[in-house]
C-alpha positions in Angstrom: 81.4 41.1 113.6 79.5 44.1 114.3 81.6 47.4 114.8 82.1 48.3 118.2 81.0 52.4 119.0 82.4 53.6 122.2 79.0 54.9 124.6 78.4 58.5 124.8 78.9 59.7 128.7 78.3 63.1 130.0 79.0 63.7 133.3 77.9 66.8 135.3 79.2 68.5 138.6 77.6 71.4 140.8 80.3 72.2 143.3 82.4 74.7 145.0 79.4 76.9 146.6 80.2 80.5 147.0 78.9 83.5 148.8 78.7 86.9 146.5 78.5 90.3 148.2 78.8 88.9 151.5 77.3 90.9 154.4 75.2 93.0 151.8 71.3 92.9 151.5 71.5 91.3 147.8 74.0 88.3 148.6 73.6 85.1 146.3 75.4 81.6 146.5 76.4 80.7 143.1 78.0 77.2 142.4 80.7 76.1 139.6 78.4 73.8 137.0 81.1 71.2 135.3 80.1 69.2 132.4 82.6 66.2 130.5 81.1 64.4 127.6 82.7 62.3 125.1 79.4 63.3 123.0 79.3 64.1 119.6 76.8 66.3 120.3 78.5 68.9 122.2 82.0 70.8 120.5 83.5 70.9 123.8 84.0 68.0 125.5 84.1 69.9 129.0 82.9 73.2 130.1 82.7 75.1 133.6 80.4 78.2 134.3 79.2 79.4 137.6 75.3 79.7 138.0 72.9 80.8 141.1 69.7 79.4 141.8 67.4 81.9 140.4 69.0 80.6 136.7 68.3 76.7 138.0 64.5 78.2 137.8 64.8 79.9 134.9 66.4 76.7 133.2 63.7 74.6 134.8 60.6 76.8 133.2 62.0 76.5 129.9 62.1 72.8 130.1 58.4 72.6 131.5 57.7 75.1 128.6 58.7 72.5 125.8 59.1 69.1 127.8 55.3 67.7 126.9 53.9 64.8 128.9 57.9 64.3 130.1 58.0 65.3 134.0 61.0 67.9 135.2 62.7 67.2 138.5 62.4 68.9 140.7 64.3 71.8 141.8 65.6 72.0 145.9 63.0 74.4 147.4 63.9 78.0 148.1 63.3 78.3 152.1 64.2 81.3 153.8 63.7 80.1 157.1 66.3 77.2 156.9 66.6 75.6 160.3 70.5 74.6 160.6 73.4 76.2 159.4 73.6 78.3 156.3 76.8 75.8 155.3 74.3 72.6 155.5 71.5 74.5 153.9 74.5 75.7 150.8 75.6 71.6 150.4 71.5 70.7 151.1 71.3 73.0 148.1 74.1 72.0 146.0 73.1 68.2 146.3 69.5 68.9 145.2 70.6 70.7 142.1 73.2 68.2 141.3 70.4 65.7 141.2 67.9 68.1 139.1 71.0 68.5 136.4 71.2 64.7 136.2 67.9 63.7 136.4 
């Protein structure tokens, strides 16, 4: 029989939204980034950092820069002018950039 290798998972989480320098003209929402892999790949088999949007572009331009004929998802967009609450527009947010991380 052929031997058996267990299948390499990653598994990514954007969660627990927070607001920075509340009140204050240069306020951000950064989000806790969790990643668990069972890949050989990676030394650490998890990691947690805590990144705002503005890095989500940054990450996303680098890709583009050496990602060829493969598309990049798409990042949530940026609107100022949210119409809702700022809580729905946060978890609007935080799903969006779960989906560009697993996409």
């Amino acid at each position: 029989p052929f031997p058996v290798f267990p299948q390499e998972l990653t598994t990514v989480r954007v969660q627990d939204p927070r607001v920075q320098n509340e009140g204050s003209w240069n306020s951000y929402v950064d989000y806790k980034i969790f990643l668990h892999t069972n890949s050989k790949a990676f030394t650490a088999k998890t990691s947690c950092v805590r990144r705002r949007y503005r890095e989500f572009v940054w990450l996303r331009r680098q890709l583009q820069k050496n990602a060829g004929l493969v598309p990049v998802p798409e990042l949530p967009g940026k609107s100022t002018f949210f119409v809702g609450s700022t809580d729905e527009f946060i978890e609007k947010r935080r799903q969006g950039l779960q989906q560009f991380l697993e996409r």
